[in-house]
N, C-alpha and C positions, 0 to 999 in steps of 0.2 A: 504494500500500500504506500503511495507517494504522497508525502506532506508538505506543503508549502510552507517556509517559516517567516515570518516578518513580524517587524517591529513598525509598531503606530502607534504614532500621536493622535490624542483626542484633541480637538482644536475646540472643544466645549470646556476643559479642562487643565488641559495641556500637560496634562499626564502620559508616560509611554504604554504600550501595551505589548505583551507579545502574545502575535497570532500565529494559530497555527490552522490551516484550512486543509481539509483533506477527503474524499468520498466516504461516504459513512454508508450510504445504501445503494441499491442501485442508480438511481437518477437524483440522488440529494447528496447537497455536500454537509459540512460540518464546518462551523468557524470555531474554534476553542481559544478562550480569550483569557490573560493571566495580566494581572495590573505588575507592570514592570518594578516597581519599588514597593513594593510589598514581596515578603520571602515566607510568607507563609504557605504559598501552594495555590491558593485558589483556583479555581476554573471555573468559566461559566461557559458551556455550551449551546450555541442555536443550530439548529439546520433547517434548513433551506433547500426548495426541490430544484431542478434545474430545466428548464421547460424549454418544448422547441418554438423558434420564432428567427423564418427566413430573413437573411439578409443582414443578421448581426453578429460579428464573431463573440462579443458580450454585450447584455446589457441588462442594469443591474435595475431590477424595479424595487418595491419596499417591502415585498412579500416573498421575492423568488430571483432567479436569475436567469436568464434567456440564449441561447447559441443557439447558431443554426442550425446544432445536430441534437441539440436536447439530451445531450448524454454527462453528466457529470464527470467523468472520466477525461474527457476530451477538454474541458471546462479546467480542470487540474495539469492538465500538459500544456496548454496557452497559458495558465499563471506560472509556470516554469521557465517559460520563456524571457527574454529581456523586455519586451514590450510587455508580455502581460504580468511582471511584476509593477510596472506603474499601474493598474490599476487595482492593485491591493488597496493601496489608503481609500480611496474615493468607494469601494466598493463594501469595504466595511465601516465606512463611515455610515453611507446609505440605508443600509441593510440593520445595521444596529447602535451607531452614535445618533443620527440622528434620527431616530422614531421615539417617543415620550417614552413608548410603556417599558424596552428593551434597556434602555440609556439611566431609567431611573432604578435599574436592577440595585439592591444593595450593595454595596462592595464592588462595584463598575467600576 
């Protein structure tokens, strides 16, 4: 199983995080989130399905994430690449900084 590793800044905060994003089921990925200066462990996990929609190699809505093959898998081989590590911040920003209910998590 291949995991994407990065580090993000909350720009609501400007606290680091490190993420770890990686296929969890068949067509859903896994973001795993650990607040960088804290050392006690924590994780909070979301996943997210990854759904088909022609014409985009990603894109990221507030619910889900879209490729044009709809396969999660394919989804974690583009965030391995040099271009699709720029869209790590902006797409975990999306997806979980900025939505209230996600962002207000305790310990985020």
């Amino acid at each position: 199983m291949k995991h994407i590793l990065a580090t993000v800044d909350n720009a609501n905060n400007h606290m680091p995080y490190d993420v770890d994003i990686f296929q969890s089921a068949y067509d859903y990925i896994t973001v795993d989130i650990t607040n960088g200066l804290w050392h006690e462990g924590r994780h909070f996990q979301y996943d997210f399905p990854v759904k088909k929609r022609t014409g985009f190699i990603i894109k990221v809505n507030t619910a889900s994430i879209s490729t044009d093959t709809g396969k999660a898998e394919d989804l974690i081989n583009f965030l391995d690449t040099d271009i699709g590590k720029s869209f790590i911040r902006g797409m975990v920003h999306k997806l979980i900084f900025d939505r209230p209910k996600k962002s207000k998590t305790q310990g985020l």
